[in-house]
C-alpha positions in Angstrom: 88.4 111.7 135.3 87.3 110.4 131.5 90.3 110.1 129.4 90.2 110.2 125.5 92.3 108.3 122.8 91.7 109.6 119.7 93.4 106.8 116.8 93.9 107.6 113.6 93.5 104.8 111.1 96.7 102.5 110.3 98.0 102.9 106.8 95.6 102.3 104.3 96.2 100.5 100.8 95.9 103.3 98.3 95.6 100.9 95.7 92.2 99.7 96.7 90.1 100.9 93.5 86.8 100.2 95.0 84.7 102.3 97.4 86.7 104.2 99.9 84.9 103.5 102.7 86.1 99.6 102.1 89.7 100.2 101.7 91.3 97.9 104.0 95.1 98.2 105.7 98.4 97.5 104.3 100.7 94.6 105.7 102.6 97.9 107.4 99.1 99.2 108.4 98.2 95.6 109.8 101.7 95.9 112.0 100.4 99.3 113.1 97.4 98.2 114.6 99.1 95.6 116.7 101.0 99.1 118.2 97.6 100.3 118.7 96.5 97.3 120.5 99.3 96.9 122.5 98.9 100.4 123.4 95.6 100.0 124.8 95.7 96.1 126.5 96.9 97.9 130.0 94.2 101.3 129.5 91.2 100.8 131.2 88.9 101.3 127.8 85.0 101.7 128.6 83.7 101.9 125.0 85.3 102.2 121.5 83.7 104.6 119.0 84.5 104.4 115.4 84.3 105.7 111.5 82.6 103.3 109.3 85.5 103.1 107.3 86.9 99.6 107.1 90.5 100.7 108.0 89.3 102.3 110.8 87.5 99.1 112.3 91.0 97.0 111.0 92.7 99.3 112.9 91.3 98.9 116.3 89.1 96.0 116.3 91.6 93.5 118.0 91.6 96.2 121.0 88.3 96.0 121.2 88.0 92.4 121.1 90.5 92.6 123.6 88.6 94.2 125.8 85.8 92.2 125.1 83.8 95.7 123.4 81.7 95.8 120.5 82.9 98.9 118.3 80.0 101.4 117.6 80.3 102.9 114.4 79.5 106.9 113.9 78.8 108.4 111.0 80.2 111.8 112.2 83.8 110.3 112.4 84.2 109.5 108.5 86.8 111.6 106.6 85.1 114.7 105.2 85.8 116.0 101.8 86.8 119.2 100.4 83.8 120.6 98.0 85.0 122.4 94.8 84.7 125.7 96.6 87.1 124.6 99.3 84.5 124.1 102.0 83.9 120.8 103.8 80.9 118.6 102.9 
């Protein structure tokens, strides 16, 4: 049986003025991921699949190191955006 853990990125700092997709993980959001990784030390974890974002890589990369995994990055997993018509782009 394949079982699926979906993560949602740790808290991110919303004071990053710079490009979103480089907005890196509060202290709190840092703390979070060490849930995440504690989480997932005892899972047996094949492969880790991942956003581009850098808060999503902060978030789970010391699982994957963990568990001695390279993260592949996926384009399709980034945070979408709302277009002015209310449809996502």
């Amino acid at each position: 049986m394949t079982i699926v853990y979906f993560i949602r990125h740790a808290q991110p700092d919303h004071t990053w003025s710079a490009d979103d997709c480089t907005r890196p993980l509060t202290l709190e959001g840092q703390q979070d991921s060490k849930i995440v990784y504690e989480f997932l030390k005892d899972k047996n974890v094949d492969v880790f699949y991942c956003s581009p974002y850098k808060r999503s890589v902060e978030t789970i990369k010391d699982s994957a190191a963990f568990h001695k995994k390279e993260i592949t990055l996926d384009e399709r997993l980034r945070e979408r955006k709302k277009g002015t018509d209310g449809t996502l782009r």
